[in-house]
Each structure stands twice: as C-alpha cells, then as structure tokens.
C-alpha positions in Angstrom: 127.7 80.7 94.2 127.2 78.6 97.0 124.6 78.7 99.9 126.5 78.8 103.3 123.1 78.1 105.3 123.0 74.9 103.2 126.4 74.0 103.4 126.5 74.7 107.3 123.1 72.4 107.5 124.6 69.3 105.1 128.0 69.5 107.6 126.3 69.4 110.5 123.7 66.6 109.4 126.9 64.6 107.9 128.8 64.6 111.2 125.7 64.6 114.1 123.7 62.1 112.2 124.9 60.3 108.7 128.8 59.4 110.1 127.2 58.2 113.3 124.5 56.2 112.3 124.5 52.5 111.1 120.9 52.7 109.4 118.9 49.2 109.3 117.0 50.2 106.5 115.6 53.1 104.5 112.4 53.4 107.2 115.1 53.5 109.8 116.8 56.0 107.8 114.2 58.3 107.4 112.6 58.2 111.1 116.4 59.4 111.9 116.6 61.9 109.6 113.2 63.0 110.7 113.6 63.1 114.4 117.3 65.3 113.8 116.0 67.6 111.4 112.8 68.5 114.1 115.8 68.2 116.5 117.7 70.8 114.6 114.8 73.2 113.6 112.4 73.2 117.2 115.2 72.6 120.0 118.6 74.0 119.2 119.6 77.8 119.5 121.3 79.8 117.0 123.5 82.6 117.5 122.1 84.3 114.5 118.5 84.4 116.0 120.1 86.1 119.1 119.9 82.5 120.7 116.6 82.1 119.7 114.9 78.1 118.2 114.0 79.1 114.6 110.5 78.2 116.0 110.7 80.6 118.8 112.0 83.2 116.2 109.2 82.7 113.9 
C-alpha cells in the first residue's frame, strides 16, 4: 500500500528542488533541502487545511 502524502511530498521535492538544483556539495545539499522543507511546511497553503500553512493549522 502506498502513502499518497508521501508520494505527493517526494514529487514535489523532486521537481521544486532536486531537478533544479546543481548542489556544490553535501552541506550545500542539506542547507537546500532544509530551507524547502521549512519552505514547504511554514509558508505554503494547502487545500486540505482549508488553505491553511500546516503551522497555522496546528
């Protein structure tokens, strides 16, 4: 069975971020993957919170 939340997160990562990016080195990689994932979680809205930041949801 597969998880859709977690398939909708990896395609959205993959496209906005990994097939993007030309990363310098793996601290480059992971201050990019840090900054879109806060990105992602505290700035964006989601239909399924009724437009809500998960953060603003709580």
């Amino acid at each position: 069975m597969h998880n859709g939340f977690v398939e909708s997160f990896n395609g959205r990562k993959r496209d906005e971020l990994l097939d993007e990016t030309m990363f310098r080195n793996l601290a480059h990689t992971r201050a990019g993957i840090t900054a879109w994932a806060a990105d992602y979680n505290t700035e964006r809205p989601y239909s399924a919170l009724d437009y809500l930041t998960p953060v603003a949801a709580g």
